[in-house]
C-alpha positions in Angstrom: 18.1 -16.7 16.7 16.8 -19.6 14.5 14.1 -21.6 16.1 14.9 -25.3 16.8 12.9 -28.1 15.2 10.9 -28.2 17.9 9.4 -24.7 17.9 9.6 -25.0 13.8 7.0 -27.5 13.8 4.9 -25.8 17.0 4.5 -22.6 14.6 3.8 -24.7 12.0 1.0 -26.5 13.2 -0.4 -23.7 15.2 -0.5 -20.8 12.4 -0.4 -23.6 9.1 2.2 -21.4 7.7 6.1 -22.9 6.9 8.2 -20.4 9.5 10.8 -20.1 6.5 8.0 -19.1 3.6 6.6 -16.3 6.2 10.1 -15.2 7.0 10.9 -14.8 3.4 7.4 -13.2 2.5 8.0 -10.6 4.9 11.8 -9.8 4.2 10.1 -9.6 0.2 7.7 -7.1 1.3 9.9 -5.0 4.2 12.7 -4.8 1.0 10.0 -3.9 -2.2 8.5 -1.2 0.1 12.0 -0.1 0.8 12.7 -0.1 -2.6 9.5 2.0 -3.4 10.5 4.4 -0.6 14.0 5.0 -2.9 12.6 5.2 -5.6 10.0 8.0 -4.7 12.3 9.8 -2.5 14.7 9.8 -5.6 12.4 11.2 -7.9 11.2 14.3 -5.5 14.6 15.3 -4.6 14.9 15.2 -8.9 12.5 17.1 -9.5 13.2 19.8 -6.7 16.8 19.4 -8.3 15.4 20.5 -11.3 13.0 23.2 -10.2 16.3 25.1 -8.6 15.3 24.2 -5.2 17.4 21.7 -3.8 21.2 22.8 -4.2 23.6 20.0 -5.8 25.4 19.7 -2.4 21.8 18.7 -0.9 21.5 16.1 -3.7 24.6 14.6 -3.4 24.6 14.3 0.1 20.5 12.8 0.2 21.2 10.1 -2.7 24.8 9.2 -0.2 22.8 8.6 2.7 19.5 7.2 0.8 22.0 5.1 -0.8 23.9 3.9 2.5 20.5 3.1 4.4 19.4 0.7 1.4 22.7 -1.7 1.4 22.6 -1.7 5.0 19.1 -2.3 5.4 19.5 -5.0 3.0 22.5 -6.3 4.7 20.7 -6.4 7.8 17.4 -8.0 7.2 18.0 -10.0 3.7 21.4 -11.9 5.2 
């Protein structure tokens, strides 16, 4: 729910910080640590990959899921 002017300018005056800047400083941060988390997740499940223990099957089915929960967390919290 978007705040009214009203409460825009309330939260402005009572924190000093532009509602909209903090809003897109956090969605910036929850989505690069997201990001991070793929990335690191894909490179363990690589390297176990590699070492002959994880099974293609388990790889395919991690970077599907992995890959589903990063456009629908970005769907969700950067529309």
């Amino acid at each position: 729910m978007a705040m009214n002017s009203e409460q825009a300018n309330a939260f402005k005056a009572g924190s000093g910080i532009d509602p909209t800047v903090l809003n897109k400083f956090v969605m910036g941060f929850v989505l690069s640590v997201l990001f991070l988390w793929f990335a690191w997740s894909v490179l363990v499940v690589f390297r176990g990959w590699r070492a002959g223990k994880v099974t293609e099957q388990n790889a395919l089915h991690f970077f599907i899921s992995t890959a589903i929960l990063v456009v629908f967390s970005v769907w969700m919290f950067a529309s």
